[in-house]
C-alpha positions as CSV (number, residue, x, y, z in Angstrom):
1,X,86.6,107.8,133.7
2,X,85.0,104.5,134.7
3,X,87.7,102.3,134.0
4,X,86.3,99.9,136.8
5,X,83.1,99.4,135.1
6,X,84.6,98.7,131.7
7,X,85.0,94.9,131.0
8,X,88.0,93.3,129.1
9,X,87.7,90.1,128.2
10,X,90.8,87.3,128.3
11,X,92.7,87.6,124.8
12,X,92.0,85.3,121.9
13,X,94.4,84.7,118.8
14,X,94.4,83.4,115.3
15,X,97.3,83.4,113.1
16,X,97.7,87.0,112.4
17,X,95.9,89.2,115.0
18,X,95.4,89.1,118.8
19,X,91.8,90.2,119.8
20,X,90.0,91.4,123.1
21,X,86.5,92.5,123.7
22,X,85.6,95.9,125.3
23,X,82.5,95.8,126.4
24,X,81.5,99.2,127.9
25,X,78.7,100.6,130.2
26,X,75.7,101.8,129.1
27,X,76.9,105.2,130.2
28,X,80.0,105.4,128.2
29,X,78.6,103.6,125.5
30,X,76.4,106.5,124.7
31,X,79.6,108.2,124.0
32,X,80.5,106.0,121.3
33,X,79.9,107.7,117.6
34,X,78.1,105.5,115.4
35,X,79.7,106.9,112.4
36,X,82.8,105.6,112.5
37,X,85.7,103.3,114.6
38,X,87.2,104.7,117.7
39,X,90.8,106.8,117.4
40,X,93.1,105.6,120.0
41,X,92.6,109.2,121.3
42,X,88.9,108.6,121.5
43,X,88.9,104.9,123.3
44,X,91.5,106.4,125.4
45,X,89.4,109.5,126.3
46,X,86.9,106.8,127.3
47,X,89.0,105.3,129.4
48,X,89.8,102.3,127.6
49,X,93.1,100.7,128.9
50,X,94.5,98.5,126.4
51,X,98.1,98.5,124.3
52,X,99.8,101.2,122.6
53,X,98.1,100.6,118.7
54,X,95.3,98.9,119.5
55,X,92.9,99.0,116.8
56,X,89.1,99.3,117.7
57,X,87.6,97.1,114.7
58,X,84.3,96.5,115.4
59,X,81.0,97.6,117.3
60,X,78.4,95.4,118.0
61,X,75.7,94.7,120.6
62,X,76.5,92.7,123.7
């Protein structure tokens, strides 16, 4: 898909958890269900390109 249009933000940590934003076009983020978190099958199907088990967590407007 659109993988040039997606943006990734740098990494942050805390103690526990290393984060990253995905902040996606308006065109794929249409895609996104609003019913629940992203599978790593679905992000992936997006064309979200991050580590094997990354763990969406959180959707929120831009």
């Amino acid at each position: 898909m659109a993988h040039k249009q997606i943006y990734y933000s740098d990494k942050y940590d805390d103690e526990e958890f290393e984060y990253r934003h995905v902040v996606l076009p308006k065109d794929l983020a249409r895609l996104v269900p609003r019913t629940h978190l992203l599978s790593e099958t679905e992000w992936r199907n997006l064309g979200v390109q991050q580590s094997q088990g990354w763990v969406h967590y959180m959707v929120h407007e831009p």
